[in-house]
N, C-alpha and C positions, 0 to 999 in steps of 0.2 A: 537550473531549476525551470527557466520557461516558463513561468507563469507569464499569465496572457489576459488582460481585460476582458469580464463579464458582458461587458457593456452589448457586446454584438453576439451574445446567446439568447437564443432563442427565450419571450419570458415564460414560455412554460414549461419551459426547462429547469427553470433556478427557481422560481417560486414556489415555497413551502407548500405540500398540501395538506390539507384537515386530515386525510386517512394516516399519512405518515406519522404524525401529533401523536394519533393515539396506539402505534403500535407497543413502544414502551414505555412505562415508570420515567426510566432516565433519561430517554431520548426527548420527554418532557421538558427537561430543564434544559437541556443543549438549548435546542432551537436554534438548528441549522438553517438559518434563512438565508437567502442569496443578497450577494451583495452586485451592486452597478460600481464595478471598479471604477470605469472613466470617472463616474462621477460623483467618486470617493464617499459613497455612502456605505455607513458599516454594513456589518453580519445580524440581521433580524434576528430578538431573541424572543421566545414563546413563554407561555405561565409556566412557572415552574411548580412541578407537585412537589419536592422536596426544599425545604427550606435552603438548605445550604447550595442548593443548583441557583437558586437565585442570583447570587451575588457572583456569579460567570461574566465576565469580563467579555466583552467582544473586539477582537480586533480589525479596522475595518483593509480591507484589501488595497493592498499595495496599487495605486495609481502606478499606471504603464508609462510615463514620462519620466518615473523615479525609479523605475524596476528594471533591474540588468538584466532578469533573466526572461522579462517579456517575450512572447511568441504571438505571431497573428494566427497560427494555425489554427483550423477548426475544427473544437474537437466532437466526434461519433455521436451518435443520440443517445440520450439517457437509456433509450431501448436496446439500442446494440451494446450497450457498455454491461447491462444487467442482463443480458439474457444468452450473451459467447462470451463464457468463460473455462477459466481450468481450476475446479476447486475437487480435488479427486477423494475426496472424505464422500462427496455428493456422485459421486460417480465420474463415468471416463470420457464419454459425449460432453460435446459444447453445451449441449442445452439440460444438460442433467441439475446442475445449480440451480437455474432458474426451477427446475421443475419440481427439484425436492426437497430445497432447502428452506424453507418456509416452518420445517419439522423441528429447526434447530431452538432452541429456548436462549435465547440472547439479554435476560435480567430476573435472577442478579448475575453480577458477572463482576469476576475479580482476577489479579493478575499477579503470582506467585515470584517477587523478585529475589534472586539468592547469589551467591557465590561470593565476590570479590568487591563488595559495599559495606560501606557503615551503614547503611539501613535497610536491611533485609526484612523480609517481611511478604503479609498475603494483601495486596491493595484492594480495595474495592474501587470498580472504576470510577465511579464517583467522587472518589477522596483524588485522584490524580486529576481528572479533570477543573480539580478547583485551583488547580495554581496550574492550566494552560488559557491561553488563549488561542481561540482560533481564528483561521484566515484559508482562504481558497486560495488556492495553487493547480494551475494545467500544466501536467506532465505529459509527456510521450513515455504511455508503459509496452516495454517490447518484449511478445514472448519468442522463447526460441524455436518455434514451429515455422518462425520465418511470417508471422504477423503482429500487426501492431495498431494500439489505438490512440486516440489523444482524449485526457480525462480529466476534469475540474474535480479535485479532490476535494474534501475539506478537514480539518482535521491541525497538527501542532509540530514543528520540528522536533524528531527524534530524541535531540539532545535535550531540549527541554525536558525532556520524559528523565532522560539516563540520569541528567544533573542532580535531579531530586533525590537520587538514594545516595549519591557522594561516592563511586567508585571509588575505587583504590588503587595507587600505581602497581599493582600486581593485574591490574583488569587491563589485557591486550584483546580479548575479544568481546562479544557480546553473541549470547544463541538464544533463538524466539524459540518457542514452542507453542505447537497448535492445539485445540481440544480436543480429547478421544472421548465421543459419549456416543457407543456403537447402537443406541436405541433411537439415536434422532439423524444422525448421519451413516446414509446406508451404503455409502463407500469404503467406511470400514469394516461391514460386514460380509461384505463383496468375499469369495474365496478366490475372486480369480486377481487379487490385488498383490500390487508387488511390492507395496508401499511397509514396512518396518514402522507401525504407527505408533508412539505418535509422531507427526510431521516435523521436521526440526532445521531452521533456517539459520544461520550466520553469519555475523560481521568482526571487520576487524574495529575497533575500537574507534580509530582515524574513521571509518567510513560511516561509522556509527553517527558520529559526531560533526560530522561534514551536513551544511546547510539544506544541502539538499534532502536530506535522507524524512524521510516525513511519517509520521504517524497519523492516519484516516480515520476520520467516525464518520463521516458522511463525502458524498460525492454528489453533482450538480444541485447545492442548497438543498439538497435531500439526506434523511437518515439511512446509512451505510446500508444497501439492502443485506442480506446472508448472503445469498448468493455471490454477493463482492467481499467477505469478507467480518459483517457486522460479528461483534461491535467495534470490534478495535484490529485492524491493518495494519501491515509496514508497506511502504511504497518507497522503493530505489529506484528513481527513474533514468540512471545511467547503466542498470544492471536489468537483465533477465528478469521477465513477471515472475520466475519461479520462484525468485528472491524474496519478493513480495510477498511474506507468508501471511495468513491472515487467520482469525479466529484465534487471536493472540491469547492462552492462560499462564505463560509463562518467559519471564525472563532472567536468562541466569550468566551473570560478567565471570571469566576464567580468565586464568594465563595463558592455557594452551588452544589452539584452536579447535575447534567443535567439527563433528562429524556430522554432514547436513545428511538431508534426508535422499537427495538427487545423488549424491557423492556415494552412498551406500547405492543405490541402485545400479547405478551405471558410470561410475568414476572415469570411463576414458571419453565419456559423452557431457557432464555435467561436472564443474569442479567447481570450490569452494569458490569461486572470485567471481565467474560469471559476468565478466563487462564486456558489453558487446565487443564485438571484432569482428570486421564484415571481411578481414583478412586471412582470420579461420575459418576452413569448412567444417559445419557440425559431420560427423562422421558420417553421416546419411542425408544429406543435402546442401547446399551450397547457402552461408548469409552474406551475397552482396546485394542480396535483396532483399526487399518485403514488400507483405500485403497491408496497406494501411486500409483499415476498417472504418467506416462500410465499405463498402463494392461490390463490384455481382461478376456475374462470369464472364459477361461480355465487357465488363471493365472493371477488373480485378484491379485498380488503382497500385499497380506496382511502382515501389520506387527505390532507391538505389540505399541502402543501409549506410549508420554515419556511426562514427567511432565513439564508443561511448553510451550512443544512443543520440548523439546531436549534443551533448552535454564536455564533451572535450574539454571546454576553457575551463571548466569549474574542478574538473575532476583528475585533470592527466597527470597532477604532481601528487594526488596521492600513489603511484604507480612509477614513479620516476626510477630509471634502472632497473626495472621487473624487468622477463620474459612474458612479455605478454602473450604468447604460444604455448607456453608449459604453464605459466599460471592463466590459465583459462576459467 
């Protein structure tokens, strides 16, 4: 997991601001405030306009003396984190997100759970956020263009989320699904797009469930901007950003594995599993490297790719006895 003490972020980086308060309804009652890990002060929380946002629990951030998965790395500015990205509903450019996603309408906003649970059903996110807590966590998110950032997320482990609807031993996998609303996202109205919308991401069950695996509503004690995602993210920081589907309205538990969105596209380039390997060459360039973001041309901060994504210890025995080359 790598989560890494606040303490030495920048404080205008983690400190709530007044304009973010009032983008939405619910992001009201969040109050994603930044927390000073070192000095095990909780997560800030804001007036809440809904009654029942109130009574949200805050958890305060794991002190780095107790935390296994602590990292000192430092992570990219709030600026470069929200303004290069790959959100292709917003278009194909790095800076497309930033530039058009502001159009997206992020409340109300609910999230369609089905398949293979005793409680199926259409959630509003508000009704699941009252039995999480959150906590900030710095991941390393790597995409497969061969770059990568370091990101203080904030937001609830996966399973927390999955638990609440009580799977069924018939549930081996788990598939996100992203929103199709071709009037406020103009990457789906794009014709020159290759994408089969809507976007549709996948896990095995195990991976699901595994600690690391994290659901985001905000990142540096800020509310999730759109362009990363808002309102609701998944973040696998031992797998491919692609993984990371965001704009979450649907989750549905199967038996059988689900056909992502990248697998349809380009299956001998992109496959369901996705964990790094600096050991495979992407068909069209080589990952014993990357670019960790920021950098510039005269010093493109390269550096040498880690299995996993640098998350190895946590992760290699869900993979035990794979093909790590053919399950790519």
């Amino acid at each position: 997991m790598l989560i890494r003490s606040s303490s030495d972020i920048p404080s205008s980086e983690i400190t709530p601001e007044s304009v973010y308060l009032q983008r939405r309804q619910f992001m009201h009652g969040i109050g994603v405030g930044a927390a000073m890990a070192g000095l095990g002060l909780p997560l800030a929380s804001a007036a809440a306009t809904k009654p029942e946002l109130a009574a949200l629990n805050y958890q305060s951030v794991v002190a780095k003396s107790s935390n296994p998965f602590y990292t000192d790395e430092k992570p990219a500015s709030f600026t470069d984190a929200s303004t290069y990205n790959n959100f292709y509903e917003f278009g194909t450019d790095k800076s497309d997100p930033a530039r058009y996603a502001d159009a997206l309408t992020t409340d109300p906003w609910s999230v369609s759970i089905e398949g293979e649970v005793a409680k199926p059903g259409k959630y509003p996110l508000e009704d699941m956020m009252k039995l999480m807590t959150l906590e900030e966590r710095i991941y390393r998110l790597r995409c497969v263009e061969a770059w990568s950032m370091v990101i203080p997320w904030v937001g609830f482990p996966l399973a927390d989320l999955l638990k609440m609807f009580e799977p069924t031993s018939s549930a081996k996998y788990v598939e996100f699904t992203t929103l199709v609303r071709r009037d406020e996202m103009r990457g789906q109205r794009s014709a020159f797009s290759t994408i089969d919308w809507p976007y549709k991401e996948g896990l095995r069950i195990d991976e699901a469930m595994h600690p690391l695996a994290f659901m985001s509503v905000g990142m540096y004690g800020k509310v999730l901007p759109n362009q990363n995602g808002a309102p609701i993210r998944l973040v696998v920081p031992w797998k491919y950003g692609f993984k990371s589907i965001k704009s979450i309205v649907k989750i549905r538990f199967t038996s059988r594995k689900p056909r992502t969105s990248w697998e349809g596209i380009a299956p001998n380039e992109y496959g369901f599993y996705a964990n790094v390997n600096p050991e495979v060459d992407h068909p069209r360039w080589t990952q014993r490297y990357e670019r960790r973001l920021p950098g510039s041309l005269l010093r493109p901060n390269r550096i040498e790719t880690q299995m996993f994504n640098g998350y190895g210890d946590q992760v290699a025995n869900l993979y035990k006895g794979m093909n790590l080359r053919r399950n790519y």
